[in-house]
C-alpha positions in Angstrom: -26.6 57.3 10.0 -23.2 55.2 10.3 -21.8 56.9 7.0 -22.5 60.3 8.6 -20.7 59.5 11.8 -17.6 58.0 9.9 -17.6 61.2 7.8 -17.6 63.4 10.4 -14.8 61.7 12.2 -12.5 61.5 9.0 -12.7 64.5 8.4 -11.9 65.5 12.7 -9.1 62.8 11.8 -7.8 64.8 8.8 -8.1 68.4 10.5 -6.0 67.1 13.7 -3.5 65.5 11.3 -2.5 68.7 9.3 -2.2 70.5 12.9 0.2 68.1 14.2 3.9 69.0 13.8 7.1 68.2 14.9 10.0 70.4 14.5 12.9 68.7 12.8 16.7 69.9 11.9 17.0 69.1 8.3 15.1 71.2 6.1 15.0 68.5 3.0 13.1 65.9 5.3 11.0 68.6 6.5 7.7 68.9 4.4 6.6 72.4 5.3 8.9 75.5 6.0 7.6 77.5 9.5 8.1 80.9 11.0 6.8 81.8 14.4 6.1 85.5 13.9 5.5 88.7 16.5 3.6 90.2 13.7 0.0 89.3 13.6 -0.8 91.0 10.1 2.2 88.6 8.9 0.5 85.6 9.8 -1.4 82.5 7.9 -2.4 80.9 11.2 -3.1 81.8 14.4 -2.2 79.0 16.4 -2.6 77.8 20.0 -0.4 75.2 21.0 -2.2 72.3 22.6 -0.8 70.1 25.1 -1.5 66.6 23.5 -2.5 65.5 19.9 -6.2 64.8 21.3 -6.9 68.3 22.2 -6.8 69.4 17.8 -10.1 70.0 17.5 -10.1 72.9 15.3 -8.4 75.2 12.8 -5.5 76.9 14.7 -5.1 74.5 17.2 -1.9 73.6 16.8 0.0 70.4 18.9 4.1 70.3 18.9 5.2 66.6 18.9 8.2 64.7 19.9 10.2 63.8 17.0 9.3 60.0 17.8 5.5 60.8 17.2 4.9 59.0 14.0 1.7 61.1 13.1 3.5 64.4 13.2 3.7 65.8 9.8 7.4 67.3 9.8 8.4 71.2 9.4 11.6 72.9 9.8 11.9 76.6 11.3 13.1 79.0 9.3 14.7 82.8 10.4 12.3 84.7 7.7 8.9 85.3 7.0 10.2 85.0 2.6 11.3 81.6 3.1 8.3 80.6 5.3 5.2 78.2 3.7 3.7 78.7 6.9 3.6 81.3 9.0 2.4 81.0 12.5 1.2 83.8 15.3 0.7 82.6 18.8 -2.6 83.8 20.8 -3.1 83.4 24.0 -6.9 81.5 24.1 -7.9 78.8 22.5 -11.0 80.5 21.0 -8.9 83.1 18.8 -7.4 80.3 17.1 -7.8 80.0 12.9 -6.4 80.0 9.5 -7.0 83.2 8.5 -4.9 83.2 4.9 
């Protein structure tokens, strides 16, 4: 039962960690490229930004950290959609959050 319970949370662990980013100024430190789009058909994601890094608890769910936070995996905002490895469409509930591409 303890190997279930530790899998489980790895793999909460993992999730929250790949929704966890922190906006940074330099596009070569930067490990993914991000575009916050208007266009919902445009979009891989359909985030809603979370308060805290406790409150990822799903696909979509999406927390922006200060640049101190050490577990914030790094992405630079870019002006189009082309240049984009993800590309992100803000809803307004919690629920309608997922990956959808």
């Amino acid at each position: 039962m303890k190997k279930i319970i530790i899998t489980v949370f790895s793999l909460l662990t993992i999730n929250s960690f790949t929704q966890c980013y922190k906006l940074v100024q330099n596009e070569v430190i930067a490990k993914y490229r991000v575009y916050f789009t208007k266009n919902k058909s445009e979009a891989n994601i359909l985030g809603y930004q979370v308060n805290s890094y406790a409150e990822i608890l799903k696909p979509g769910l999406i927390y922006l950290a200060p640049m101190y936070f050490n577990k914030a995996t790094p992405v630079y905002k870019v002006n189009s959609v082309d240049k984009a490895d993800l590309i992100i469409f803000w809803v307004g509930k919690k629920e309608d959050a997922k990956w959808i591409k």
